[in-house]
C-alpha positions in Angstrom: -0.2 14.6 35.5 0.0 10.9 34.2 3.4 10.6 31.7 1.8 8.0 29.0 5.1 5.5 28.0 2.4 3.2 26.2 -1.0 4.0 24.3 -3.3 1.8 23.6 -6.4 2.4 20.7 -9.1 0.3 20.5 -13.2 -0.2 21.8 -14.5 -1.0 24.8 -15.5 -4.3 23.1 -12.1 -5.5 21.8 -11.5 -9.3 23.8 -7.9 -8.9 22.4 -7.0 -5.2 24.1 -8.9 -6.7 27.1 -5.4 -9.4 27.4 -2.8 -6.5 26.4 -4.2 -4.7 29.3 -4.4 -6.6 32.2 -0.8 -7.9 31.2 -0.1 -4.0 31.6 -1.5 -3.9 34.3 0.2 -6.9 36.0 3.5 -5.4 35.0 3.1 -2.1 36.7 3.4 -0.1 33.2 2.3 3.4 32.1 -0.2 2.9 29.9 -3.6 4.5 28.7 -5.9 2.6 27.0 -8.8 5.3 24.9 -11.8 3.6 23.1 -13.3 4.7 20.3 -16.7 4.5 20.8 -16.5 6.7 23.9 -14.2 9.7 22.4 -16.7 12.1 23.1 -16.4 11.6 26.7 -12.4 12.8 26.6 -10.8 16.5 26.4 -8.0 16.7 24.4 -5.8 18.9 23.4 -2.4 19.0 21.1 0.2 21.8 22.0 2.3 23.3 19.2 4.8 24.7 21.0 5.5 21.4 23.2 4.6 18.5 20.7 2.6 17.5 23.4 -0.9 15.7 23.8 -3.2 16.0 27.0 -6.6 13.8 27.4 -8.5 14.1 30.2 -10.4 11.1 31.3 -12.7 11.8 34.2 -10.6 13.5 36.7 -7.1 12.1 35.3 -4.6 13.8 33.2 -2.3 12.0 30.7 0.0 13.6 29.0 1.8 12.4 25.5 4.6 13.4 23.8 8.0 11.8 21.9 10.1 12.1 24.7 7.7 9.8 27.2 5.8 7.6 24.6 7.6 3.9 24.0 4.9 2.4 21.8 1.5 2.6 20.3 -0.7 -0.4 19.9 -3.6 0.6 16.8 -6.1 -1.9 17.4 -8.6 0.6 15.4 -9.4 -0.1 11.7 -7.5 2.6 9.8 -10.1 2.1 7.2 -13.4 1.9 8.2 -15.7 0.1 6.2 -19.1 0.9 7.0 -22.0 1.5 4.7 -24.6 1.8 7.8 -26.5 5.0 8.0 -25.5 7.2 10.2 -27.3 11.3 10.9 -24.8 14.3 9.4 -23.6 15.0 13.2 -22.6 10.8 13.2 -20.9 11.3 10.6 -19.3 14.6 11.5 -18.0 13.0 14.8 -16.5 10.0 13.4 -14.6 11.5 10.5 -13.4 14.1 12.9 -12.1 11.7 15.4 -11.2 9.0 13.1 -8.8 11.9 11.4 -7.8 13.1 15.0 -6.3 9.5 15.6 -4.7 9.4 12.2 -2.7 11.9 12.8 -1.4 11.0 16.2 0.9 10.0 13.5 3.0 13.1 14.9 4.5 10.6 17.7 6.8 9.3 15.2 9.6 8.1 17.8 7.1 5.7 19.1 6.9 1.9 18.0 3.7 1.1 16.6 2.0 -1.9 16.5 0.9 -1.7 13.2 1.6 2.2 11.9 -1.9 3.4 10.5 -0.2 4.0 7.3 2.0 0.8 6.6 -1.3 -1.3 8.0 -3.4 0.7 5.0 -0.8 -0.1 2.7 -0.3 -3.9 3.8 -4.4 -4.6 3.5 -4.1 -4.3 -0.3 -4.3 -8.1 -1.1 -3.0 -8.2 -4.5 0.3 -6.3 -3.3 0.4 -8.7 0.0 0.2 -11.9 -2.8 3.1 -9.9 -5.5 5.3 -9.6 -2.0 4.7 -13.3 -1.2 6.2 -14.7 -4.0 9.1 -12.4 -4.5 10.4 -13.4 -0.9 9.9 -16.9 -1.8 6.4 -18.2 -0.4 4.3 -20.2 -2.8 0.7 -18.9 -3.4 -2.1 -21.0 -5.3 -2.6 -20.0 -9.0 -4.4 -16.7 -9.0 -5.4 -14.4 -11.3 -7.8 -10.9 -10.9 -10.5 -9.9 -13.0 -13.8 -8.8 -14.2 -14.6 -11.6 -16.3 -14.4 -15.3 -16.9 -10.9 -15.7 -18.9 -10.6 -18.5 -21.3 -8.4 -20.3 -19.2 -11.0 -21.1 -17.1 -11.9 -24.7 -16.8 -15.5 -25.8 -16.3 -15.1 -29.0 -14.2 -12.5 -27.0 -12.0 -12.5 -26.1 -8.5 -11.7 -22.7 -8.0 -11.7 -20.0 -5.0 -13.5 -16.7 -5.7 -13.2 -13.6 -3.4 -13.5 -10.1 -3.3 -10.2 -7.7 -3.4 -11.1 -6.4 -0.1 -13.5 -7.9 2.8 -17.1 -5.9 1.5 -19.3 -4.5 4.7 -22.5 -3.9 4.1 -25.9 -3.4 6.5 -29.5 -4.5 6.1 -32.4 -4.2 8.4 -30.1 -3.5 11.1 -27.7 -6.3 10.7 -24.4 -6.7 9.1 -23.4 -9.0 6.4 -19.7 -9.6 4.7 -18.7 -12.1 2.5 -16.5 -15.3 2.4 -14.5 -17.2 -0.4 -16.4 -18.9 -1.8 -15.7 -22.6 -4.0 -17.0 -22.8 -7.5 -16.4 -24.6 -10.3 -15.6 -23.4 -14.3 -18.4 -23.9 -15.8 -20.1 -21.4 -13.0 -17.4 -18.8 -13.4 -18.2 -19.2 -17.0 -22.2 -18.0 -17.2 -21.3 -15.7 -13.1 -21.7 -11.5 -15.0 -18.0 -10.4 -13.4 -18.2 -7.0 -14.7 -19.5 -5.0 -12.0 -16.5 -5.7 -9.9 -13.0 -7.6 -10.1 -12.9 -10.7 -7.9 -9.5 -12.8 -7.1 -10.1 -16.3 -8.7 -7.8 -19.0 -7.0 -7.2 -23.0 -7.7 -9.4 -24.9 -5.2 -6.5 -26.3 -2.6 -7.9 -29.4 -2.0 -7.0 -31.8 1.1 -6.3 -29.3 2.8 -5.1 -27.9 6.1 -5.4 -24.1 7.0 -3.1 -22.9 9.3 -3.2 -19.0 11.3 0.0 -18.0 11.6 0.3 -14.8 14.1 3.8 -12.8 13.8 4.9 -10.4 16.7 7.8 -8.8 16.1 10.3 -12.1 15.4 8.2 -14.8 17.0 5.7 -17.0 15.1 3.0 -18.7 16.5 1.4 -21.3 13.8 -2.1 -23.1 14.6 -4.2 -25.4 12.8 -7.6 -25.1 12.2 -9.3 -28.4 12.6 -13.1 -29.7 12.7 -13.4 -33.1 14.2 -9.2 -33.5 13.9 -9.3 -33.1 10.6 -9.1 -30.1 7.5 -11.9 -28.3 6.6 -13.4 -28.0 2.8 -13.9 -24.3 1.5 -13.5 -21.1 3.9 -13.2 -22.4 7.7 -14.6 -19.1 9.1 -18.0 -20.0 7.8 -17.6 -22.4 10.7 -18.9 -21.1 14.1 -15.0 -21.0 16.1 -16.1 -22.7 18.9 -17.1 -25.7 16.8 -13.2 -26.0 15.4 -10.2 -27.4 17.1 -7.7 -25.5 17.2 -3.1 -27.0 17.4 -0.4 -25.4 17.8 2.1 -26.8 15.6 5.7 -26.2 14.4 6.3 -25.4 10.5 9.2 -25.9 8.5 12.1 -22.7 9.6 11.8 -22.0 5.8 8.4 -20.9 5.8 8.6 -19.4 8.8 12.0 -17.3 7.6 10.1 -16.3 4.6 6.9 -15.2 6.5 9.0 -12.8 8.3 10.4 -11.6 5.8 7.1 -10.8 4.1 6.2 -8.9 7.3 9.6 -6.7 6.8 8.3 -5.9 3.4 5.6 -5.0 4.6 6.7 -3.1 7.3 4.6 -5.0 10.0 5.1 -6.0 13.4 2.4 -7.7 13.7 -0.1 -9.9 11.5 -2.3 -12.7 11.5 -1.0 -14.9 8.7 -3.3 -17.5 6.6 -1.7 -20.5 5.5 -3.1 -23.7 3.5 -1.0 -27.0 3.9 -2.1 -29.1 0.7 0.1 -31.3 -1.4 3.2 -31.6 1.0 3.4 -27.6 0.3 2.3 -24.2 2.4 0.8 -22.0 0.3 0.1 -18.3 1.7 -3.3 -16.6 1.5 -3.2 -13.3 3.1 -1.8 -11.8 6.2 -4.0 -9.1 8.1 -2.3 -6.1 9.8 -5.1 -6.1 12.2 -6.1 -9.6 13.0 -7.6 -11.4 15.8 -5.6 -13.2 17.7 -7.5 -13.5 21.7 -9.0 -16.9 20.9 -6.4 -18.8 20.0 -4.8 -17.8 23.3 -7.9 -18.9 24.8 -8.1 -22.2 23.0 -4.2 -22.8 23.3 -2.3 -21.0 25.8 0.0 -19.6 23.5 1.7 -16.7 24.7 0.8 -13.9 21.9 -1.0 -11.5 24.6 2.5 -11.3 26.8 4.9 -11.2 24.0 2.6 -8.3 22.1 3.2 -6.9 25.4 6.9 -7.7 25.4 7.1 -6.1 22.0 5.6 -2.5 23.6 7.9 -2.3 26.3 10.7 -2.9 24.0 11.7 -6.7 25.8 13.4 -8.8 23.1 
């Protein structure tokens, strides 16, 4: 029987878990990695009477419970957003599973990195934004609605995006949307009233920053195209055509950002920044963000300090 001290929930097509677990591996810890896409190919079982959890992979045993497991890292969506179509056994399956991972919950002496339910709680952007300021980050003019107010202005720049990243299939593939720049006297003829949208101020000459937060360390990057800031929503660029720094930011902002993620109740995140104006202004933060290709494209030590984080090394 294999004592579990570190367990790791994720796909078999997640770049990021891919770093987490080779520095397990080179580390010599006890750690067992399960995929989601290939549940059906482990036996579980939860005991009652022990508080104990057994999966058997292959011919291996692990065994689980609160008196061997140090940490959890969630790299699966607590939410799934999904509007392919799927047969009623699909969707049988994945409600069943995705609930049988919800409430591994039960291992509540573990770290996780994020908990399912304070991740859930921290992807509601409008609370993430209300949190921002009362800690003391600035955030661009924003306001939420279903319609065009009359403060709009029609030769204005703004941002328009939706409360919460939409997922939607057709013909087999998968679409989502960006932010989007538009100006006044669009928002002013644009039918809102299907759905609420968050309508920003246009920064303009700007810098975006990703800012990922592991326990107390920051790590702040800028996002570049041809050394310099990019108009509108950078991830409408194709990553490997953007350059990528790491820089240092002001210990203000980065003592504020923490504390956003104590709020929150994070311990880790993928923070978005805008430099414009001699100011950082926070977008969002995302309890489950990416993080492998900007160790890729910088070197910066997020996989071994994520790992640091697990084993409990300050």
């Amino acid at each position: 029987m294999n004592e579990v001290e570190i367990l790791i929930i994720s796909s078999t097509v997640d770049f990021a878990t891919d770093y987490i677990c080779l520095e397990l591996a080179s580390r010599g810890s006890k750690y067992l990695r399960i995929n989601r896409d290939t549940f059906s190919e482990y036996k579980v079982i939860y005991d009652f009477n022990n508080a104990s959890l057994t999966i058997m992979i292959s011919n291996n045993n692990y065994f689980i419970s609160n008196n061997t497991l140090k940490s959890v890292y969630f790299r699966a969506p607590v939410f799934i957003r999904s509007n392919k179509h799927y047969t009623v056994e699909e969707q049988l399956s994945r409600g069943q599973w995705n609930s049988f991972i919800r409430n591994l919950i039960v291992f509540n002496k573990a770290v996780w990195v994020n908990h399912p339910v304070d991740t859930y709680r921290a992807e509601n952007k409008m609370l993430q934004l209300n949190y921002a300021k009362q800690v003391g980050l600035k955030i661009p003019e924003t306001i939420v609605s279903n319609y065009c107010p009359n403060g709009i202005e029609k030769d204005k720049a703004y941002i328009v995006k939706a409360l919460d990243t939409p997922l939607f299939y057709k013909d087999s593939y998968e679409l989502f949307t960006h932010s989007s720049v538009v100006y006044g006297s669009e928002l002013k003829q644009a039918d809102l009233a299907e759905a609420p949208v968050f309508i920003q101020d246009c920064l303009e000459n700007k810098v975006d920053l990703r800012v990922t937060v592991v326990g107390n360390s920051v790590f702040p990057v800028e996002i570049l195209k041809n050394g310099k800031g990019i108009e509108g929503d950078w991830r409408k660029t194709k990553k490997d055509d953007l350059n990528y720094r790491s820089v240092e930011i002001p210990e203000t902002v980065s003592t504020r950002i923490l504390a956003l993620m104590k709020v929150l109740n994070l311990k880790f995140g993928g923070v978005d920044l805008i430099f414009a104006d001699g100011n950082y202004y926070f977008i969002e933060v995302n309890p489950t963000g990416e993080w492998a290709w900007l160790v890729y494209h910088t070197g910066l030590p997020i996989d071994k300090t994520i790992v640091n984080l697990l084993e409990g090394i300050e």
